[in-house]
C-alpha positions in Angstrom: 30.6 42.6 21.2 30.3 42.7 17.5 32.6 41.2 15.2 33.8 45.2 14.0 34.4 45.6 17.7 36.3 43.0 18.1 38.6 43.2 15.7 38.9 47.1 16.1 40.0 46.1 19.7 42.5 43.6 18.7 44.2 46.0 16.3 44.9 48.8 18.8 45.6 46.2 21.0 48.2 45.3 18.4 49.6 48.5 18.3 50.1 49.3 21.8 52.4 45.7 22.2 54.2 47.5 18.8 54.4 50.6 20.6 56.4 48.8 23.5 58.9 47.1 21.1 60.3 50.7 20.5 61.9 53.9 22.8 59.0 53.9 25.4 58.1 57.0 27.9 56.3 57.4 30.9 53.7 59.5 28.9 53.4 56.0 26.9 52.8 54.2 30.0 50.1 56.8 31.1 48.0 56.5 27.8 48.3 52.7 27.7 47.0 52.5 31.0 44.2 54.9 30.6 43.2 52.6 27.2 43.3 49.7 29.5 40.9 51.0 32.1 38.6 51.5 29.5 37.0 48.3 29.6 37.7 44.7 30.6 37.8 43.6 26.8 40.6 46.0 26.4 43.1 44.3 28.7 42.1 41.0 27.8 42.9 42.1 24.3 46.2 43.5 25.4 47.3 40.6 27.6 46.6 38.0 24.8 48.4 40.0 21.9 51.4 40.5 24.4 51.2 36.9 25.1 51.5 36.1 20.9 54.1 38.7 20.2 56.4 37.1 23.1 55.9 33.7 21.6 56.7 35.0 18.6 60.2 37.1 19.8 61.2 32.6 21.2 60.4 32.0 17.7 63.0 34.1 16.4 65.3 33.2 18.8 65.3 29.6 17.9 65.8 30.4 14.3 69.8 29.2 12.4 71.8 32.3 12.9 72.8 33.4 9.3 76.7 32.4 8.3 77.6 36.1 7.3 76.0 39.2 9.2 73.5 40.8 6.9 72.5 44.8 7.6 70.1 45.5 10.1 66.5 46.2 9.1 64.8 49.4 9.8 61.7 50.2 11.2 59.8 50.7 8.3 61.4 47.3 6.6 60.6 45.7 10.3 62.8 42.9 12.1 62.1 39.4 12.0 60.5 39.5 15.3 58.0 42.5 14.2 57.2 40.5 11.1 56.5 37.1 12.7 54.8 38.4 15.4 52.8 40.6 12.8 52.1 37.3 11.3 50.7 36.4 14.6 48.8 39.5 15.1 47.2 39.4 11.8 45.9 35.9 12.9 44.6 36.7 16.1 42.3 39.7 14.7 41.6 37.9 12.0 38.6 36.2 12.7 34.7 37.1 14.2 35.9 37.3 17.7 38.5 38.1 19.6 41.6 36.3 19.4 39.2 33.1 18.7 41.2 31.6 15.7 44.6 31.2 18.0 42.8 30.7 21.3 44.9 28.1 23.2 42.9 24.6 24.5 42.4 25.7 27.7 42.7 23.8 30.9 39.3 21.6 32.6 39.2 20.6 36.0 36.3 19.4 38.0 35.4 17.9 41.1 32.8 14.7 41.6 29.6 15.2 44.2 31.8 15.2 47.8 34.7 16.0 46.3 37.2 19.2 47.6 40.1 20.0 45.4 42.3 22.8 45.4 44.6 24.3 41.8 47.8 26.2 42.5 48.3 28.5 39.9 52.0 29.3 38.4 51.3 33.1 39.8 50.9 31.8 43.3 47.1 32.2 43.0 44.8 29.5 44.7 41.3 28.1 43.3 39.3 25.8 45.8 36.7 23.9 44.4 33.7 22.7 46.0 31.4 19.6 45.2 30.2 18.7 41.6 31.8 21.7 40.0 33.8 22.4 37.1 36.5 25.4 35.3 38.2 26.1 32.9 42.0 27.9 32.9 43.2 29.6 30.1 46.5 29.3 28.7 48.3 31.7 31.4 46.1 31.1 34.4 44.7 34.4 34.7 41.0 33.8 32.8 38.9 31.8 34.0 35.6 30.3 33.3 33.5 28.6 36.0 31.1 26.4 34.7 28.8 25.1 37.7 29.4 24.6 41.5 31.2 26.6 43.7 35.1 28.0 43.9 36.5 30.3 46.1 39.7 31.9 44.8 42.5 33.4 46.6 44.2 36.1 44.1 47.5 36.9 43.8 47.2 40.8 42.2 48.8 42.0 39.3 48.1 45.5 37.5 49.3 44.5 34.2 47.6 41.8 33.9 44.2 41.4 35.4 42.8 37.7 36.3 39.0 37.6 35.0 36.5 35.1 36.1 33.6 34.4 33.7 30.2 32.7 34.9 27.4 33.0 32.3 27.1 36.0 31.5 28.7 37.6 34.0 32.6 38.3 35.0 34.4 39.0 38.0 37.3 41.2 37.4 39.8 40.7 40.5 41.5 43.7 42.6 43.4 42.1 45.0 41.1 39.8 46.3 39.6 36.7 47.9 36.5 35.5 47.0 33.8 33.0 46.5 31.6 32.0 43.2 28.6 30.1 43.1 26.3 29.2 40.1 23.4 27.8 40.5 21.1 27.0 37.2 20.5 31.3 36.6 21.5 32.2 39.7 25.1 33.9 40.4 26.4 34.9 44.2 30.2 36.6 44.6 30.9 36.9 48.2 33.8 39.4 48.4 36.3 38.3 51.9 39.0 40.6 51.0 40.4 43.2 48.8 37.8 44.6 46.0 36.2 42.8 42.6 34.5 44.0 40.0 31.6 42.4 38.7 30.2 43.1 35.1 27.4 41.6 33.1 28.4 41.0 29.3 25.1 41.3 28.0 24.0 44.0 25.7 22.2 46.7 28.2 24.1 45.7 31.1 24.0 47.8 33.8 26.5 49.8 35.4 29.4 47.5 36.8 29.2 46.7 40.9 32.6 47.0 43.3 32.8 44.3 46.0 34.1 46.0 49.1 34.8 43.0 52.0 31.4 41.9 53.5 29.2 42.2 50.1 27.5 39.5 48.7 26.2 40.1 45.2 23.0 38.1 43.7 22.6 38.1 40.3 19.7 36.4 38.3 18.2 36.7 34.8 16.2 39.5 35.9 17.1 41.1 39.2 21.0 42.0 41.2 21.2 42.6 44.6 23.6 43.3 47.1 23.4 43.1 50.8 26.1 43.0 53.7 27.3 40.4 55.7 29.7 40.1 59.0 33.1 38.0 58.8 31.8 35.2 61.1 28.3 35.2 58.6 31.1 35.0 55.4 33.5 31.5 57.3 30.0 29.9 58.0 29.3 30.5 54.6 32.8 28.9 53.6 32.2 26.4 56.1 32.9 23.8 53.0 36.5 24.4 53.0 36.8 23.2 56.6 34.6 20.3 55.1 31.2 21.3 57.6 28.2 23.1 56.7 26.7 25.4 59.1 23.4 26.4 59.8 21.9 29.0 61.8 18.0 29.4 61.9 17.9 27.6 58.3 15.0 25.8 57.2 14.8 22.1 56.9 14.4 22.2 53.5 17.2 24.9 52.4 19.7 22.6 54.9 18.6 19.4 53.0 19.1 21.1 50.0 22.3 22.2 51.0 23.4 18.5 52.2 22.3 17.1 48.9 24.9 19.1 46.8 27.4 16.8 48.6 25.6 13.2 49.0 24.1 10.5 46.6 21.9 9.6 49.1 19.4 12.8 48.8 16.4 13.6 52.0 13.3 14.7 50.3 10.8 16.7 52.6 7.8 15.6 51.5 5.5 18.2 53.0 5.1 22.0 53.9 5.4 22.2 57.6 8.2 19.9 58.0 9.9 22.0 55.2 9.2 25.5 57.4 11.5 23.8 60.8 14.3 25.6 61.7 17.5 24.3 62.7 21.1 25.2 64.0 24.3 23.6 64.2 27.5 22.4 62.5 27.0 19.8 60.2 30.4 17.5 58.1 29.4 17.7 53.9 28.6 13.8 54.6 26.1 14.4 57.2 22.9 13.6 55.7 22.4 10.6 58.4 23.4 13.4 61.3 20.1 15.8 59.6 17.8 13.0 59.5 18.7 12.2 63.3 17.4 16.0 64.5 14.7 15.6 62.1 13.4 12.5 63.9 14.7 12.7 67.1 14.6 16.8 68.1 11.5 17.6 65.7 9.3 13.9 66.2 9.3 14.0 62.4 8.5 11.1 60.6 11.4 9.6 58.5 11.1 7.0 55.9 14.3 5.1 54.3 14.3 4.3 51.1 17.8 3.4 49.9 19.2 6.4 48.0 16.5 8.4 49.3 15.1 10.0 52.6 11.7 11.1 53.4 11.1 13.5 56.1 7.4 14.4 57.1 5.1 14.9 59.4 
């Protein structure tokens, strides 16, 4: 989004939270709503210039009430409260981005490799995250920026005031939903468990946006987005990591090492082709890297080799 944009965005933003402050109709409500469906940056505009002019309204209210009552303002003149939060407005578009030069420190959390952690959120919404992974909360709890690992987020909806999920340069936009997020260097997977998402790319020729019905699983890399279906029992051995096991079915050796190292210090390293090709099965804890390298040697005859913070499976 350009800088023009942007601040042509925050201005009718502006006005609409104006708008509100006066007699408001169901035709208002209509239009407002149409603006917002426009696009995501629209109600992320909206939502953070409601969020200043409400701050700005407890401003007034903790102002020294005057000794004698003066006239009351009109419109045109503007209240107190419409000129502060002006103030505030005037700030917020003011700079090359949206809303960047009052944009609140937002919140970090992360997790350490192993570690399961889950945020409640003042709305009631839930974030789990997985190993090694981090996000960020806006001031309000409803943007979010994830970024690495894995969270799976349990939504609580609300129309007028959409919660946003950013990963690169992607965003989920939530409609009533649970789901899981993964990034993985350029690699992005949503797997949708209930409700719908939308998921948009904030790049310049993005394509079209994609809705998550239950079941889909969208991939998205720097050059290619795909979507394929999954069953309910594929999707909780999938979120197996919130139960604290990892399950395999007909994996390879080397995707389930792989998958054991995001959790472990101790990583296995298969060291050649053909051991790397073996397919296994089973339920596996996070910790289990000694339980792998047992069915390696012991089911498969593979050859293991200990090396302290490493383990070598081969032929």
């Amino acid at each position: 989004m350009s800088a023009r944009d942007a601040k042509t965005i925050g201005m009718e933003a502006a006005a609409w939270v104006e708008r509100q402050d006066r007699d408001w109709t169901a035709a208002d409500q209509a239009e407002l709503e149409a603006w917002l469906a426009q696009s995501t940056a629209h109600l992320i505009a909206y939502h953070r210039m409601r969020d200043s002019w409400q701050r700005s309204e407890k401003l007034v209210a903790l102002r020294p009430q005057p000794a004698q009552p003066r006239p009351r303002a009109t419109h045109s003149g503007g209240s107190p409260a419409i000129k502060i939060a002006a103030a505030v407005l005037m700030l917020a578009v003011g700079g090359a981005g949206v809303f960047l030069l009052e944009r609140p420190t937002d919140r970090v959390y992360a997790t350490a490799l192993g570690e399961h952690q889950t945020l409640r959120l003042s709305d009631g919404s839930r974030i789990e995250l997985n190993t090694n992974t981090e996000v960020r909360i806006a001031q309000g709890g409803r943007a979010v920026t994830l970024e690495r690992g894995e969270a799976f987020f349990q939504i609580v909806h609300d129309e007028t005031r959409p919660f946003v999920v950013t990963v690169g340069d992607h965003r989920v936009v939530d409609l009533g939903t649970k789901f899981d997020v993964r990034k993985e260097h350029d690699r992005l997977e949503v797997a949708l468990i209930e409700g719908k998402a939308r998921v948009e790319a904030t790049t310049a020729n993005a394509a079209r946006p994609t809705l998550l019905s239950p079941g889909d699983v969208m991939v998205a890399t720097a050059r290619t987005v795909s979507l394929k279906k999954r069953t309910s029992e594929s999707l909780s051995d999938q979120l197996g990591w919130r139960r604290d096991v990892i399950v395999f079915d007909h994996t390879a050796l080397a995707q389930a090492a792989a998958e054991l190292n995001r959790y472990n210090a101790r990583k296995i390293v298969i060291a050649d082709p053909v051991a790397a090709k073996v397919k296994i099965g089973g339920t596996f804890p996070v910790n289990g890297t000694q339980q792998l390298v047992d069915v390696a040697r012991d089911l498969f005859n593979l050859n293991v080799k200990d090396r302290g913070d490493e383990v070598i499976i081969s032929r």
